[in-house]
N, C-alpha and C positions, 0 to 999 in steps of 0.2 A: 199181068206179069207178077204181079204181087204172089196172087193165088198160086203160079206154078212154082213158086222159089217157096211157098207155105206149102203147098204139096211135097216137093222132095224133101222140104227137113221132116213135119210131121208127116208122117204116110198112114194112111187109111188103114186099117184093118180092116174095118166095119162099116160100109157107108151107114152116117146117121142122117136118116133123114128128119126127124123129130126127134123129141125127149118124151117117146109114151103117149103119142095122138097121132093123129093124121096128117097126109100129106100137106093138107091147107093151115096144121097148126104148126107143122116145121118149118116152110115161108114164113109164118109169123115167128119165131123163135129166132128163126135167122135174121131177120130183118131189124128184131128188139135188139138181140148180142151184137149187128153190127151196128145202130144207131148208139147204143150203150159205149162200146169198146172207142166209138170214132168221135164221140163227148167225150169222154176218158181222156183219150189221146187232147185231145183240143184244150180243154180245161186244165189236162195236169201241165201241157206245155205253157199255156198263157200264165198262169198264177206261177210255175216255175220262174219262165220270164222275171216277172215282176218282182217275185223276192231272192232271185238273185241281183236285180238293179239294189234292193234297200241291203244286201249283204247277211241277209237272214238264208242261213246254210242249211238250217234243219229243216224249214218248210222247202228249202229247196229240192233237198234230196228225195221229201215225202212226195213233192210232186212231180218228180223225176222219175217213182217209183209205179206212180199211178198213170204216167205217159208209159212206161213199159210195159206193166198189166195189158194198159189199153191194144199197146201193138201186139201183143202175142196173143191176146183174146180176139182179135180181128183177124189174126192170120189163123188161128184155128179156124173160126168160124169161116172163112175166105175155104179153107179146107174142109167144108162139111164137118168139125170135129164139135159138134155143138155142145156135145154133152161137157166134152172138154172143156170147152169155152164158157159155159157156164159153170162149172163147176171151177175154174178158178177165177173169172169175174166177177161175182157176187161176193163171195166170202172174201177176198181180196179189197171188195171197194167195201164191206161191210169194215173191218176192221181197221184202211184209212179212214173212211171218217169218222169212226170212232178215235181214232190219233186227232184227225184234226179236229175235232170237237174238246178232245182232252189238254191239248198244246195250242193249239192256234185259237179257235174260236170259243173263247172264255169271254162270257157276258160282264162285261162292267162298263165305265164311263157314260151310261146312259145308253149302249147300244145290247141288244139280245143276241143271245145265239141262234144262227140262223140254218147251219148246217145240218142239226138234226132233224129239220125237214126233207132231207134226201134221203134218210132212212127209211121215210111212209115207201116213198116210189122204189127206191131200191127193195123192199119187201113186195110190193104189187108186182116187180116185173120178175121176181124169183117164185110168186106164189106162180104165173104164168107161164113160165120158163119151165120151171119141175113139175108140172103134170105129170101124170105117169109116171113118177120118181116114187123112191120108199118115203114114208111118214119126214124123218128129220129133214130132209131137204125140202119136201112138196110143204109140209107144214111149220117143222119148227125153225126154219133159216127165218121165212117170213114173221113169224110170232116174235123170234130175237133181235129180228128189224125194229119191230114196232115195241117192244118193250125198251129198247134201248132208246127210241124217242121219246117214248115216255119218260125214259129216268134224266135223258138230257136235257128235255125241255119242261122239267119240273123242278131243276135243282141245278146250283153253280158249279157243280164237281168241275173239278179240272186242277192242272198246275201252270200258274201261270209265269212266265218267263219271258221276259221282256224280248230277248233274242228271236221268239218263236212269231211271236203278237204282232200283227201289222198295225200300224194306226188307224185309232177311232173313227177319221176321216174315211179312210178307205172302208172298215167293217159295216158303218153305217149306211154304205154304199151298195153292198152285198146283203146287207138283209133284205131288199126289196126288188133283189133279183131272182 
């Protein structure tokens, strides 16, 4: 049901069956955008949850914003719109968790930043996803993944603000998942 209520709002032009490979690589593209979009969804609802119980608004909305990415990348994709669906789920979760790495997840009290290890996989599943894409997608989205780990998890940049910051207890909790 999903699919046909994502069929009539986005409509095909072009059935995509891949991103620039074969039939057997666009089940796989499909499959990653929808296990991706449906962690999105799960993830930005749970942690939403949670820091609307402690009254923290800004991580609220970020992860409100990352539950909607999730559902209109899944309804693309539910719709064959893969290219769509990638092309606004990658660079979309690229630049939350660059937010939440900047605002929320700021290494101190003895615990690390643990976020910027979802940039490795987020870059892995965009070098995969953009095959047959031009150069800035197929290579440099991935490159700006992994460079951005690099500089997150080499250095404390960020602004910290109490209001944003969950507690040490819970962060500690999260690096080891």
């Amino acid at each position: 049901c999903l699919s046909m209520f994502a069929k009539t709002i986005f409509p095909v032009r072009q059935p995509l069956v891949s991103l620039g490979g074969s039939e057997k690589h666009g089940r796989r593209v499909k499959l990653l955008l929808l296990i991706c979009s449906g962690v999105t969804i799960l993830l930005g609802s749970a942690w939403g949850m949670y820091y609307a119980t402690l009254a923290k608004w800004g991580p609220t909305a970020m992860s409100l914003v990352a539950t909607v990415i999730g559902g209109v990348a899944m309804a693309y994709t539910q719709a064959n719109r893969l290219r769509a669906a990638a092309i606004l789920l990658v660079p979309a979760l690229f630049v939350l968790l660059c937010a939440f790495c900047l605002l929320v997840d700021i290494p101190g009290n003895g615990v690390p930043r643990c976020l910027h290890m979802y940039l490795l996989s987020l870059g892995a599943g965009a070098f995969l996803v953009f095959r047959g894409e031009k150069a800035y997608l197929r290579v440099g989205l991935p490159l700006l993944c992994c460079a951005a780990c690099l500089i997150f998890g080499s250095s404390d940049i960020g602004f910290p603000n109490p209001a944003f910051m969950p507690p040490p207890e819970i962060r500690s909790i999260g690096v080891w998942i």
